[in-house]
PDB file of N, H, CA, C and O in Angstrom:
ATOM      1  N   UNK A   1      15.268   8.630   3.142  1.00  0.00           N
ATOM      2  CA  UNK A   1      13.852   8.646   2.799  1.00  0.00           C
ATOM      3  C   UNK A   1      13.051   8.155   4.005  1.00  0.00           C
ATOM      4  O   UNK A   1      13.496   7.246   4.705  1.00  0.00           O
ATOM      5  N   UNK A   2      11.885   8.736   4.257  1.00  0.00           N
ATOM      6  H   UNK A   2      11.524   9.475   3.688  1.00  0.00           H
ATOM      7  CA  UNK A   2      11.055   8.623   5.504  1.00  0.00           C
ATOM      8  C   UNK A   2      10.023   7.060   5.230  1.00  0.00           C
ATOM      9  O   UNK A   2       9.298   6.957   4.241  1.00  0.00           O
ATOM     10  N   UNK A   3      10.090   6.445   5.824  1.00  0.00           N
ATOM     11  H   UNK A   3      10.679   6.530   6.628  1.00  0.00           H
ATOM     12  CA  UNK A   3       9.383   5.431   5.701  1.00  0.00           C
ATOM     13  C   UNK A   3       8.366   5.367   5.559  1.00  0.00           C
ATOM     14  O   UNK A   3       8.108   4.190   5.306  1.00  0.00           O
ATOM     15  N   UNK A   4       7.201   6.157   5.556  1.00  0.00           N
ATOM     16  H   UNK A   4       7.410   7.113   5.762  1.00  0.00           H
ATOM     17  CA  UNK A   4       6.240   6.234   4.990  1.00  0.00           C
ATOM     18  C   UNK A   4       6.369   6.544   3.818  1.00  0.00           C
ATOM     19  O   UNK A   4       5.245   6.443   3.326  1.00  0.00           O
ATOM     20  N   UNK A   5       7.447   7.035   2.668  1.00  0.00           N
ATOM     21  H   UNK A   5       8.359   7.118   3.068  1.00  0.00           H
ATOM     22  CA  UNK A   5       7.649   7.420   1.373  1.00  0.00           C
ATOM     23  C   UNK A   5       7.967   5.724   1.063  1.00  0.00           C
ATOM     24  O   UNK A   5       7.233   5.089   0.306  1.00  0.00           O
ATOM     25  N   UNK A   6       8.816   5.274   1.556  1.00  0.00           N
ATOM     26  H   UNK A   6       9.412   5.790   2.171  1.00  0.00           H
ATOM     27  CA  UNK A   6       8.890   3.627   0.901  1.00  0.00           C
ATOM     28  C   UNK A   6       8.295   2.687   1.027  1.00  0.00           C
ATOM     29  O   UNK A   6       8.479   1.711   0.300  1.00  0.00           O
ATOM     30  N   UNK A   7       7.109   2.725   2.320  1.00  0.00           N
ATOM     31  H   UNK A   7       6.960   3.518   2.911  1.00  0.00           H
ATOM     32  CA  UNK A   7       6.206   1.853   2.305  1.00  0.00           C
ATOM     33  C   UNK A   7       4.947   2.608   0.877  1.00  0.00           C
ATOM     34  O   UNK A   7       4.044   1.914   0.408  1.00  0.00           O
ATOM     35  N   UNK A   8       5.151   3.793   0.521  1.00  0.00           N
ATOM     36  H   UNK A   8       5.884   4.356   0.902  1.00  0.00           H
ATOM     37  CA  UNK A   8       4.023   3.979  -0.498  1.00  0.00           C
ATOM     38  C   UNK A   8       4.945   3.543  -1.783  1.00  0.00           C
ATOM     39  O   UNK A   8       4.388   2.712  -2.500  1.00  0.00           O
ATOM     40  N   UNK A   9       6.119   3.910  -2.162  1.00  0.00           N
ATOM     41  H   UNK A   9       6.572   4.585  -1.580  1.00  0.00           H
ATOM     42  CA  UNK A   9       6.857   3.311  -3.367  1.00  0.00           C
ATOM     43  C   UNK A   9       6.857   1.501  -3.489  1.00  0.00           C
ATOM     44  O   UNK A   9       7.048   1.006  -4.599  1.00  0.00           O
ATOM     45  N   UNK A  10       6.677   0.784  -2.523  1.00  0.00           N
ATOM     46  H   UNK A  10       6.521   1.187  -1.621  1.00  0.00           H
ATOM     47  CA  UNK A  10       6.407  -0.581  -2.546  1.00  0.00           C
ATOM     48  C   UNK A  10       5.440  -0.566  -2.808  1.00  0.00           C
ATOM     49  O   UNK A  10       5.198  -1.167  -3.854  1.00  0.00           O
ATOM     50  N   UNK A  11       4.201   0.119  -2.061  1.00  0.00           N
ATOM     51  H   UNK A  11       4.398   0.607  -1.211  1.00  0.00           H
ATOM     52  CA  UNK A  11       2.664  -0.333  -2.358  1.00  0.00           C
ATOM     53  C   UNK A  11       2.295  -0.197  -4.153  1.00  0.00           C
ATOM     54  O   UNK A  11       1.910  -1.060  -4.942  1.00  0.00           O
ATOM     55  N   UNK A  12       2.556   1.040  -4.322  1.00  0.00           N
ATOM     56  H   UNK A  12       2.869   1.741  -3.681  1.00  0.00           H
ATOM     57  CA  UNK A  12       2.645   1.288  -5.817  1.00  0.00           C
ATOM     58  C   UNK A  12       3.125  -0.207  -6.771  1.00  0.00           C
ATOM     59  O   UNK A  12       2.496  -0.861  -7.603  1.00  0.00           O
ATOM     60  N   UNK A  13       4.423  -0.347  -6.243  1.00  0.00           N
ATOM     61  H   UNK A  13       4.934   0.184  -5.567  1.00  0.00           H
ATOM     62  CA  UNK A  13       4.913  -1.408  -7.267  1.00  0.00           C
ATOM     63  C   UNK A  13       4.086  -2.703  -7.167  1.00  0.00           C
ATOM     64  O   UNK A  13       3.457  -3.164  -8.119  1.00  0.00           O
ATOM     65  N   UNK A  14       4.143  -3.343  -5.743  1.00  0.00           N
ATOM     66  H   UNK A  14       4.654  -2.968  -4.969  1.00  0.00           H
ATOM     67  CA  UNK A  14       3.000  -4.173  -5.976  1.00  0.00           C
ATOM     68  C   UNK A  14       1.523  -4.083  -6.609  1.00  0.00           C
ATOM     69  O   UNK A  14       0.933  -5.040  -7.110  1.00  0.00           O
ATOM     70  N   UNK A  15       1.118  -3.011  -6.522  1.00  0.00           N
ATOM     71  H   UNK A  15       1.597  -2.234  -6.116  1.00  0.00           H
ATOM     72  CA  UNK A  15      -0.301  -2.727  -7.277  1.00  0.00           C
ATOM     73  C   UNK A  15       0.075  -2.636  -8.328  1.00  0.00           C
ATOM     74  O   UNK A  15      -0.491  -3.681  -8.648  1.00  0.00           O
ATOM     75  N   UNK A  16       0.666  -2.252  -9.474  1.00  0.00           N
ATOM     76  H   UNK A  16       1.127  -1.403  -9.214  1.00  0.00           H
ATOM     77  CA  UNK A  16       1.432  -2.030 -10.978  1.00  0.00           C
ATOM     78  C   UNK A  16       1.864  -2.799 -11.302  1.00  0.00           C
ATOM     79  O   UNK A  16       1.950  -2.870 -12.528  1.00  0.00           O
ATOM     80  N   UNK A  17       2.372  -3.783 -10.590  1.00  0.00           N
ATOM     81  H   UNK A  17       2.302  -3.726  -9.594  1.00  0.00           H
ATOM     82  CA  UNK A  17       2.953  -5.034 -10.591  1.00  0.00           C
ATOM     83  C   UNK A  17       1.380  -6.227 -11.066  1.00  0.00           C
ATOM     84  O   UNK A  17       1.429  -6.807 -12.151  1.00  0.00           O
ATOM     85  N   UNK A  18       0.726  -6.335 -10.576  1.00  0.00           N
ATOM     86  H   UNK A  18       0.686  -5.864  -9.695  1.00  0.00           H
ATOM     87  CA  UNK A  18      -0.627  -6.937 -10.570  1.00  0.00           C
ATOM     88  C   UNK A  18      -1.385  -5.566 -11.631  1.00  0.00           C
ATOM     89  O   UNK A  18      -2.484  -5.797 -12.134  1.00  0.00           O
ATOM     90  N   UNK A  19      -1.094  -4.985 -11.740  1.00  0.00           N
ATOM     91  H   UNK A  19      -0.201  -4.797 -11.330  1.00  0.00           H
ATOM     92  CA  UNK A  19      -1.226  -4.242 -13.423  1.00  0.00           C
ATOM     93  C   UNK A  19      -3.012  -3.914 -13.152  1.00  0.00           C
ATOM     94  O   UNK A  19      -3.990  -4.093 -13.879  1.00  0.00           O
ATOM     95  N   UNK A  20      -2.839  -3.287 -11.575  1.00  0.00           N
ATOM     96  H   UNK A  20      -2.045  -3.141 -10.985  1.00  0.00           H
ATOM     97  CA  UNK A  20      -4.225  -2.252 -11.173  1.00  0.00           C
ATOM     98  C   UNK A  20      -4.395  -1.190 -10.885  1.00  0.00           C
ATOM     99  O   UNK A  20      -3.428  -0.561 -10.456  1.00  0.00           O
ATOM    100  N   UNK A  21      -5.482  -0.646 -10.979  1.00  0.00           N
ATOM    101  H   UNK A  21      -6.267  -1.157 -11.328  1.00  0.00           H
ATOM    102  CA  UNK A  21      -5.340   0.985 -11.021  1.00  0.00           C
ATOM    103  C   UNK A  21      -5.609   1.207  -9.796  1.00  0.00           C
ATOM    104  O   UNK A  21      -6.458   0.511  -9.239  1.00  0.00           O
ATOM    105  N   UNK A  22      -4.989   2.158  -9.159  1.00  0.00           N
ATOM    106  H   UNK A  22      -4.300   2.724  -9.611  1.00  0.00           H
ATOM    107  CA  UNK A  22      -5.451   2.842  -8.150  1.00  0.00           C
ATOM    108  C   UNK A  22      -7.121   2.495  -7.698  1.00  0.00           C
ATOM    109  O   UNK A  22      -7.387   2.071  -6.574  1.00  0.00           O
ATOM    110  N   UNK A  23      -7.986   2.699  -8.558  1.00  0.00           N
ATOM    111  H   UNK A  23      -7.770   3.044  -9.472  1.00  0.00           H
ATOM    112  CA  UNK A  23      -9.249   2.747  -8.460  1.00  0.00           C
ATOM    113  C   UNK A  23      -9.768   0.823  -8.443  1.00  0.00           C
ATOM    114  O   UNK A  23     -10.336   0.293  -7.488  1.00  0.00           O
ATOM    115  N   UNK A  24      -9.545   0.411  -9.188  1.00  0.00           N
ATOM    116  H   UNK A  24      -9.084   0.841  -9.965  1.00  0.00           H
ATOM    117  CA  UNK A  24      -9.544  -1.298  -9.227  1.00  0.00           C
ATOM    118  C   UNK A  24      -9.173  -1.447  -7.892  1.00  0.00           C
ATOM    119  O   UNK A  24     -10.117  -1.921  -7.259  1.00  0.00           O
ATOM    120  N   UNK A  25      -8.266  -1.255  -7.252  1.00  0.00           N
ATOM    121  H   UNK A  25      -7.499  -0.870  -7.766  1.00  0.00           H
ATOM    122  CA  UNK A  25      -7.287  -1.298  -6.176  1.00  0.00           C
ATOM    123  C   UNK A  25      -8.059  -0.705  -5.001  1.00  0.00           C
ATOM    124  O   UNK A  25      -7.483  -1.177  -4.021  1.00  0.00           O
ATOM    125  N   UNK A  26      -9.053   0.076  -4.568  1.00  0.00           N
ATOM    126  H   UNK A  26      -9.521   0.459  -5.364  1.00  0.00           H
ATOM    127  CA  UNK A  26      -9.500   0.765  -4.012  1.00  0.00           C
ATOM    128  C   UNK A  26     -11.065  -0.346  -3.791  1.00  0.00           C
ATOM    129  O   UNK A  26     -11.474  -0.897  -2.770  1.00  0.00           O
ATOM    130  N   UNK A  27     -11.552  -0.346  -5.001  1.00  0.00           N
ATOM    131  H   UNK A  27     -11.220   0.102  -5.831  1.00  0.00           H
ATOM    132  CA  UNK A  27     -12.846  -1.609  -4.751  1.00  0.00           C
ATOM    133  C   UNK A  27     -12.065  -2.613  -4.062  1.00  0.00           C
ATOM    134  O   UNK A  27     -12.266  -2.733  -2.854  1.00  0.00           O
ATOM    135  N   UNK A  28     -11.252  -3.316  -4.596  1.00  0.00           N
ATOM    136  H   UNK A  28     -11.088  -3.218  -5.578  1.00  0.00           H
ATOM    137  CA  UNK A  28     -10.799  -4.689  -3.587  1.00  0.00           C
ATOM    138  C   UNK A  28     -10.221  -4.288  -2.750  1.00  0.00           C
ATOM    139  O   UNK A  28      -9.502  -5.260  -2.519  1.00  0.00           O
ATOM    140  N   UNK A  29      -9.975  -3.633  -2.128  1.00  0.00           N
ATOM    141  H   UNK A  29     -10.559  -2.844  -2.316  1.00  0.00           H
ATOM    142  CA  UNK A  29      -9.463  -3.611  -0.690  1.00  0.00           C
ATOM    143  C   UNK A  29     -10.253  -2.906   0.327  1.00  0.00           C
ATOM    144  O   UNK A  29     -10.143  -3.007   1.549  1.00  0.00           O
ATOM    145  N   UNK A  30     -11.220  -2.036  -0.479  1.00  0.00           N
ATOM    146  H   UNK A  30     -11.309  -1.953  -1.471  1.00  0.00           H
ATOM    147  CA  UNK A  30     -12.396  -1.155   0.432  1.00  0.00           C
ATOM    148  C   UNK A  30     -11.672   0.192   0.644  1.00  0.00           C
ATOM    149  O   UNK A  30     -12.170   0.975   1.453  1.00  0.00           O
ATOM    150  N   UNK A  31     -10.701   0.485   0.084  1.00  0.00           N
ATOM    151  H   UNK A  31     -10.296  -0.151  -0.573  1.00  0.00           H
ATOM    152  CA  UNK A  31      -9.935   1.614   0.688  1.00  0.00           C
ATOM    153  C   UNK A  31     -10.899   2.405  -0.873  1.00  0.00           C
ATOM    154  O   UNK A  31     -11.464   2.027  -1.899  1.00  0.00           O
ATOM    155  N   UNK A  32     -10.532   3.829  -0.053  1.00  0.00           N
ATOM    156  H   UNK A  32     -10.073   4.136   0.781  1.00  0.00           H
ATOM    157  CA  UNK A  32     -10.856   5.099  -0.798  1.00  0.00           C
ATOM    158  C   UNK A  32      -9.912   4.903  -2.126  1.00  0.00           C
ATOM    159  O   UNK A  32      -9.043   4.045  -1.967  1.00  0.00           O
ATOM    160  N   UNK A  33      -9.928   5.554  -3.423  1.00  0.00           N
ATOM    161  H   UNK A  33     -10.634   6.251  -3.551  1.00  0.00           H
ATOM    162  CA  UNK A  33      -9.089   6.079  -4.034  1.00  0.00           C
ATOM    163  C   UNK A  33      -7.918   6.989  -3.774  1.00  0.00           C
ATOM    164  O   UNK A  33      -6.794   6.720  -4.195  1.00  0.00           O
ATOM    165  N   UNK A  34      -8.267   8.349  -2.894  1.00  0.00           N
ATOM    166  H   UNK A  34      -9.181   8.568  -2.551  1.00  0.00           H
ATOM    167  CA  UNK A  34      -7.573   9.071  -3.044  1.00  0.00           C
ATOM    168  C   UNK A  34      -6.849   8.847  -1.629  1.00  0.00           C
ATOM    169  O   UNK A  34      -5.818   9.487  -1.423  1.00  0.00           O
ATOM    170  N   UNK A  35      -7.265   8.092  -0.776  1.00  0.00           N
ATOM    171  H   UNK A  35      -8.102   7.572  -0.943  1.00  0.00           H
ATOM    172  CA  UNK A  35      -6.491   7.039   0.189  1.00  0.00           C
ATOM    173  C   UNK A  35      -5.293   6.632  -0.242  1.00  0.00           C
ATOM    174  O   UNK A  35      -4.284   7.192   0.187  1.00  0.00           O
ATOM    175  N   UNK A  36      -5.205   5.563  -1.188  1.00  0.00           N
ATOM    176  H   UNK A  36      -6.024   5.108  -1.537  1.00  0.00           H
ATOM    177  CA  UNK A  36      -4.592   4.709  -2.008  1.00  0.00           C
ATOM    178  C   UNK A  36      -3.158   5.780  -1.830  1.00  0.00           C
ATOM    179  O   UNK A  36      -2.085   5.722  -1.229  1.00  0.00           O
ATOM    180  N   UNK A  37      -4.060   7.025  -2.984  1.00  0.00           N
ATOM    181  H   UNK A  37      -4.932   7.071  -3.472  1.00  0.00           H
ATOM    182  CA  UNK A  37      -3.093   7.938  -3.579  1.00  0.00           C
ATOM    183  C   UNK A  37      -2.267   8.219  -2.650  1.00  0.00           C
ATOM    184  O   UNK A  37      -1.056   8.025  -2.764  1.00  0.00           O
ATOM    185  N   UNK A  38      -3.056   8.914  -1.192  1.00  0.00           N
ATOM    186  H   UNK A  38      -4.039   9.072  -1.100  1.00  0.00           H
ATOM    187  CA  UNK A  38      -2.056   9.342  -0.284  1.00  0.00           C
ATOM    188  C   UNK A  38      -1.057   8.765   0.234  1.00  0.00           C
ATOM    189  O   UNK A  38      -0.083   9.381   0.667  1.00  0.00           O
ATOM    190  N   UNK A  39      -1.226   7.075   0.258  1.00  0.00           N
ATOM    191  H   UNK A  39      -2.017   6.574  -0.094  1.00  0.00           H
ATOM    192  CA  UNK A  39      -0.368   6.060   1.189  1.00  0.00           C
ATOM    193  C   UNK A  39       0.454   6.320   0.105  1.00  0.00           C
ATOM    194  O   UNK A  39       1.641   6.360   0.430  1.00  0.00           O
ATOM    195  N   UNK A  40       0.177   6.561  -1.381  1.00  0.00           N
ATOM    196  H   UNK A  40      -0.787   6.528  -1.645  1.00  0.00           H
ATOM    197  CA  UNK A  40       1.592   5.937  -2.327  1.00  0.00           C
ATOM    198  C   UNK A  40       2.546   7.079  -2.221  1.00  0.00           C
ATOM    199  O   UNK A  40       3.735   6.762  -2.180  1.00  0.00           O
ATOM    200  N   UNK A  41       2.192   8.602  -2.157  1.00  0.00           N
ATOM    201  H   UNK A  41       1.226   8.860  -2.191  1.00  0.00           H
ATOM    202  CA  UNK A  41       2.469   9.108  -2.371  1.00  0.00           C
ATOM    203  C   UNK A  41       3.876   9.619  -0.828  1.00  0.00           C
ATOM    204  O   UNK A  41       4.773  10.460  -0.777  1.00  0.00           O
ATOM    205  N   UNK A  42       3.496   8.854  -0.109  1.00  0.00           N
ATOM    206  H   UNK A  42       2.767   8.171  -0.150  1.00  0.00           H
ATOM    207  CA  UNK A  42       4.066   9.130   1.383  1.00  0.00           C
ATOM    208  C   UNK A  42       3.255  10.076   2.635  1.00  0.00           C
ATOM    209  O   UNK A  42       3.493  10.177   3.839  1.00  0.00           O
ATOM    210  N   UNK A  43       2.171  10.719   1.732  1.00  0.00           N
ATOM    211  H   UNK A  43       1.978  10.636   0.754  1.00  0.00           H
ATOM    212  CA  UNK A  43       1.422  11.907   2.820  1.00  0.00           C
ATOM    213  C   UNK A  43       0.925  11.064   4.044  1.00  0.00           C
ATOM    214  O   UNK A  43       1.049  11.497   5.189  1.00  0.00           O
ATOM    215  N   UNK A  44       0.321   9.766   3.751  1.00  0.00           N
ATOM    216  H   UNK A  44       0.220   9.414   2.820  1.00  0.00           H
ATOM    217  CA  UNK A  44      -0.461   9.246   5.209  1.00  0.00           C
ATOM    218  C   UNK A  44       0.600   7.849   5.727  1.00  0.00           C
ATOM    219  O   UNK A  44       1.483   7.133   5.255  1.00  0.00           O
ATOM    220  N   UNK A  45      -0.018   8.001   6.758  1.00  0.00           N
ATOM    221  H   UNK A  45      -0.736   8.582   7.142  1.00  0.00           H
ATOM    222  CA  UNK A  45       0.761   6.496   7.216  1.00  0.00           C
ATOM    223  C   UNK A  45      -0.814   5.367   7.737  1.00  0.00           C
ATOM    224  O   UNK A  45      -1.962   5.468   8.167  1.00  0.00           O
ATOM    225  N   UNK A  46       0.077   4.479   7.359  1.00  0.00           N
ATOM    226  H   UNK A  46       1.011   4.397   7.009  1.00  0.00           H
ATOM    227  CA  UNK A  46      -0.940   3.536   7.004  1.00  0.00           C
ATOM    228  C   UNK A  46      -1.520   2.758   8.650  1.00  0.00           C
ATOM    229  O   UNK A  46      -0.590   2.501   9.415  1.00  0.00           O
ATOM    230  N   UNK A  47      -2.557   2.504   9.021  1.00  0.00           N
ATOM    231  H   UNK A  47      -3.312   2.713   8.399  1.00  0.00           H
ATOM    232  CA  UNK A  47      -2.735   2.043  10.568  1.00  0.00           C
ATOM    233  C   UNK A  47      -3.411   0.386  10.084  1.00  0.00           C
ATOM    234  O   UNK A  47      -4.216  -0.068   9.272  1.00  0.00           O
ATOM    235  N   UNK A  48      -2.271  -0.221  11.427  1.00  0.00           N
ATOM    236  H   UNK A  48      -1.616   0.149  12.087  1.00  0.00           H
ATOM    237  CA  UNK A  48      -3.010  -1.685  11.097  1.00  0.00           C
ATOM    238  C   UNK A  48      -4.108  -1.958  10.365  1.00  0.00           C
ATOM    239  O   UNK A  48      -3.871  -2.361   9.227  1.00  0.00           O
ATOM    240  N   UNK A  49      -5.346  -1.849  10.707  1.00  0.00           N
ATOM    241  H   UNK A  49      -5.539  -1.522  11.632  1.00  0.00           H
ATOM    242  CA  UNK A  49      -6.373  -2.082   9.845  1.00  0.00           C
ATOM    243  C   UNK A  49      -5.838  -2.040   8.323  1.00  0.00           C
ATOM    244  O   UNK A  49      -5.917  -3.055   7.631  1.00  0.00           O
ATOM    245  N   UNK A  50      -5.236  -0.719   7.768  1.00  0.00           N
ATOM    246  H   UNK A  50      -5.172   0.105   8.330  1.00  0.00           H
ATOM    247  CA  UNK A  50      -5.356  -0.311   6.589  1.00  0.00           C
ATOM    248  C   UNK A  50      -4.414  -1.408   5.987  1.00  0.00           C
ATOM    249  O   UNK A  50      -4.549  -1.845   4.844  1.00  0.00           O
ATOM    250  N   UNK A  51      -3.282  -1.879   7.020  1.00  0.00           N
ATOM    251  H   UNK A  51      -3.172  -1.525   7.949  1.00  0.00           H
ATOM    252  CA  UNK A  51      -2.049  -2.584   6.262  1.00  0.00           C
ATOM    253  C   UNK A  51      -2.765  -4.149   5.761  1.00  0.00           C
ATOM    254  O   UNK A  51      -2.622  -4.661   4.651  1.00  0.00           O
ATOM    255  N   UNK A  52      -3.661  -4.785   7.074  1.00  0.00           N
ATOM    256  H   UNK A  52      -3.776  -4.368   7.976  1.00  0.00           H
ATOM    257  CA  UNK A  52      -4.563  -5.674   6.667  1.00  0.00           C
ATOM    258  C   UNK A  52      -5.118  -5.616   5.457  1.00  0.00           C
ATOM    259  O   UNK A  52      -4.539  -6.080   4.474  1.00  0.00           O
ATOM    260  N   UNK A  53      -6.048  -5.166   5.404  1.00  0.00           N
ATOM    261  H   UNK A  53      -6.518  -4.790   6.203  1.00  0.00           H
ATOM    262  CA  UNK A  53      -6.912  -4.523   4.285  1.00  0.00           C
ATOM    263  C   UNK A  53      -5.892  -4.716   2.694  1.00  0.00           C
ATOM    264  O   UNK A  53      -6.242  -5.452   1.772  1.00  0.00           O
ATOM    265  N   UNK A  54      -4.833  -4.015   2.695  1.00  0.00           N
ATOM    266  H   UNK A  54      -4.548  -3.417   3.444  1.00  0.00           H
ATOM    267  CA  UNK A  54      -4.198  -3.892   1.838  1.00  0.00           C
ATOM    268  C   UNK A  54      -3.389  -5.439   1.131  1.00  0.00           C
ATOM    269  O   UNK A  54      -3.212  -5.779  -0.039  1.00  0.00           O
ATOM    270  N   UNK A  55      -3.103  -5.986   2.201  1.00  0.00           N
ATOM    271  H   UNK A  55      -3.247  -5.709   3.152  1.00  0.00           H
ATOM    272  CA  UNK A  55      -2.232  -7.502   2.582  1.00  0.00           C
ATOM    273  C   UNK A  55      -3.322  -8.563   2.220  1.00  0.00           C
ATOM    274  O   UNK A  55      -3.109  -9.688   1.767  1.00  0.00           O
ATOM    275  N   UNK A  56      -4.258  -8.118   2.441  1.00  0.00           N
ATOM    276  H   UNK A  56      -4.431  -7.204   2.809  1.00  0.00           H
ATOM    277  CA  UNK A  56      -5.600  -9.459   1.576  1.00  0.00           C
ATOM    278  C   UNK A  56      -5.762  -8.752   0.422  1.00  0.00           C
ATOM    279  O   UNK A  56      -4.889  -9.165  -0.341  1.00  0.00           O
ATOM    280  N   UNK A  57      -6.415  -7.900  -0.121  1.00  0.00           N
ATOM    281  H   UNK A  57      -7.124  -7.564   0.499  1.00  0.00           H
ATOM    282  CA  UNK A  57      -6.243  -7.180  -1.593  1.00  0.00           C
ATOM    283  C   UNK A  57      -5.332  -7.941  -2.392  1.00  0.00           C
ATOM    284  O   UNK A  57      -5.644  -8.677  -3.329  1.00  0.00           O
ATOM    285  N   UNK A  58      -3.948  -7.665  -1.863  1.00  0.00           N
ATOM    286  H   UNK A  58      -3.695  -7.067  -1.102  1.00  0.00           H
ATOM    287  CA  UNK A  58      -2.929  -8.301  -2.589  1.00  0.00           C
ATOM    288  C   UNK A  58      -2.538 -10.135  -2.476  1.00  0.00           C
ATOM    289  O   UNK A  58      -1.878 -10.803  -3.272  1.00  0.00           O
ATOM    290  N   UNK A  59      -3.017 -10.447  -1.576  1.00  0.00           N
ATOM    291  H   UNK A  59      -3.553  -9.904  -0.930  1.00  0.00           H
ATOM    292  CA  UNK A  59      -3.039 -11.455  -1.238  1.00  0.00           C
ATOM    293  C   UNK A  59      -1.564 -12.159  -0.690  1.00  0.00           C
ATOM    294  O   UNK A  59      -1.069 -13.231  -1.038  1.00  0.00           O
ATOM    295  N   UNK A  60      -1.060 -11.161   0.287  1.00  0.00           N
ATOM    296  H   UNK A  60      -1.463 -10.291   0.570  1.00  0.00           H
ATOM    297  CA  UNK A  60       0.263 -11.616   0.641  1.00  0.00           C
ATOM    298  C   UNK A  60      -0.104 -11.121   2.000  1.00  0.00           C
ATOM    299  O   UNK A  60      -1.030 -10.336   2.204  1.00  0.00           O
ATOM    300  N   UNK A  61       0.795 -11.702   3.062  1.00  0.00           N
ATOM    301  H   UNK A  61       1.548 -12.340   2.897  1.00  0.00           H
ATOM    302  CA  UNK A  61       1.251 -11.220   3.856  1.00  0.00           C
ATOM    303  C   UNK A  61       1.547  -9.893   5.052  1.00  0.00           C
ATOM    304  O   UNK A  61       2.710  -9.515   4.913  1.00  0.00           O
ATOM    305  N   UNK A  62       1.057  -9.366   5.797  1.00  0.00           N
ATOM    306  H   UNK A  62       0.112  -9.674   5.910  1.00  0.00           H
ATOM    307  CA  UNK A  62       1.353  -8.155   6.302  1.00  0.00           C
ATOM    308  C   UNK A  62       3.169  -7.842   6.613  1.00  0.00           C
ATOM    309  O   UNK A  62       3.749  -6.758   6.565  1.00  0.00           O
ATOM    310  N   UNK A  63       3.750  -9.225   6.935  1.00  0.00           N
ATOM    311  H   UNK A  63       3.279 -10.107   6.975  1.00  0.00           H
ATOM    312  CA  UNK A  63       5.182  -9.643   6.668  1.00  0.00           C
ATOM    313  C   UNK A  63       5.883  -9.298   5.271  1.00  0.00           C
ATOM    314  O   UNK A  63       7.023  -8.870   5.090  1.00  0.00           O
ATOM    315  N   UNK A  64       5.135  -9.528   4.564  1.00  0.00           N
ATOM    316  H   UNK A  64       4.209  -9.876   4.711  1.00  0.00           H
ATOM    317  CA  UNK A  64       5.323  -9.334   3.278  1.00  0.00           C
ATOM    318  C   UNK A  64       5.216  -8.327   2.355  1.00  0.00           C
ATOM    319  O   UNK A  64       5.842  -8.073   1.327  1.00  0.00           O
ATOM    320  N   UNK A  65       4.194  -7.742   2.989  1.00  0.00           N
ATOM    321  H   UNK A  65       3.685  -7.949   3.824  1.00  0.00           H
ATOM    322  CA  UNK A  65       3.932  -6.103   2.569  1.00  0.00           C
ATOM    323  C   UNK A  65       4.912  -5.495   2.883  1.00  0.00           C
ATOM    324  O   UNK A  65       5.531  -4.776   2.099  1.00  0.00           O
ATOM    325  N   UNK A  66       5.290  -5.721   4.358  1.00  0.00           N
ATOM    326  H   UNK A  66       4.787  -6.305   4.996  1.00  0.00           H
ATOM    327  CA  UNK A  66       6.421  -4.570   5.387  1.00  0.00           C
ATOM    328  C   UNK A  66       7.910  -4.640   4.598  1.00  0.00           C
ATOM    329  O   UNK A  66       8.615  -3.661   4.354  1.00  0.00           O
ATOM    330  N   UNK A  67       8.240  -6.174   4.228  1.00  0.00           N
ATOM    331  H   UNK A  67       7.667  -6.969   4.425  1.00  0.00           H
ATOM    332  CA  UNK A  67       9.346  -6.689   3.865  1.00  0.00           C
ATOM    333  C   UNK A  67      10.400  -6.053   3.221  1.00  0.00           C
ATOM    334  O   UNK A  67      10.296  -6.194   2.003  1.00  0.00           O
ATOM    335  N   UNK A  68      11.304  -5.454   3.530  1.00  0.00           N
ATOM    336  H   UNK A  68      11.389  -5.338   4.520  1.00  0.00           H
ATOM    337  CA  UNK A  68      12.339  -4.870   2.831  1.00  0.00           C
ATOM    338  C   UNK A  68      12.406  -2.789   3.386  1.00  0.00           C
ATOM    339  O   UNK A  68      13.168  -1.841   3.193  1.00  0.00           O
ATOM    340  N   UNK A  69      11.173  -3.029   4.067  1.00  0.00           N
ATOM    341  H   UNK A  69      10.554  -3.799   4.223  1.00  0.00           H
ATOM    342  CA  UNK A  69      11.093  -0.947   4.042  1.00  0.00           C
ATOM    343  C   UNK A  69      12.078  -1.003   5.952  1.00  0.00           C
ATOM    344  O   UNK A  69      12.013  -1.594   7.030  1.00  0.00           O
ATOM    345  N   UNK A  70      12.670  -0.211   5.423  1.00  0.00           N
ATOM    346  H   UNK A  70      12.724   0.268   4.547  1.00  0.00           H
ATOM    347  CA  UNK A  70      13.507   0.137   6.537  1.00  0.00           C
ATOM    348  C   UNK A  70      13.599   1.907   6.597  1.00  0.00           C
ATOM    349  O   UNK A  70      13.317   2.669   5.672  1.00  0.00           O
ATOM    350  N   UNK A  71      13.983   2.204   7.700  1.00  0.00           N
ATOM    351  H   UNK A  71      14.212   1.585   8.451  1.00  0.00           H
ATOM    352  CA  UNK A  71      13.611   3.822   8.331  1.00  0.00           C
ATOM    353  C   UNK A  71      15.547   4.208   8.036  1.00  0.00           C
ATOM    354  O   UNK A  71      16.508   3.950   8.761  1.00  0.00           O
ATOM    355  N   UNK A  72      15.497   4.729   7.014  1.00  0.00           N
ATOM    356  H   UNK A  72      14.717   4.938   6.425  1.00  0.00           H
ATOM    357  CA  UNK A  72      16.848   5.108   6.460  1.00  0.00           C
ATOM    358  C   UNK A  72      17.286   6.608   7.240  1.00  0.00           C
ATOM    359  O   UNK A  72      18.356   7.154   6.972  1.00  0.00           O
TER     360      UNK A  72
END
């Protein structure tokens, strides 16, 4: 699996995990909706800024976001 597919299958779980919608998820972090969609889905890859952005939203880590996705 391409690492941009498992950095969006993590993002997903952490957001579902904190039991938010895509769209909830999109106000707090400033990201688009259909942004969101694309990172989860694997189509975009995510650029510093966005991983920031995402890592305060959730309130963890950019370490922590990355944590576990490896390029299989």
């Amino acid at each position: 699996m391409k690492i941009v597919n498992l950095f969006g299958k993590k993002l997903q779980k952490l957001r579902k995990n904190r039991e938010l919608s895509q769209e909830s998820f999109a106000e707090i972090s400033g990201l688009h909706r259909t942004y969101i969609s694309s990172l989860e889905r694997g189509d975009r890859n995510p650029t510093l800024t966005t991983l920031f952005s995402i890592s305060k939203a959730l309130n963890i880590t950019i370490s922590s976001l990355l944590e576990g996705i490896e390029n299989e």
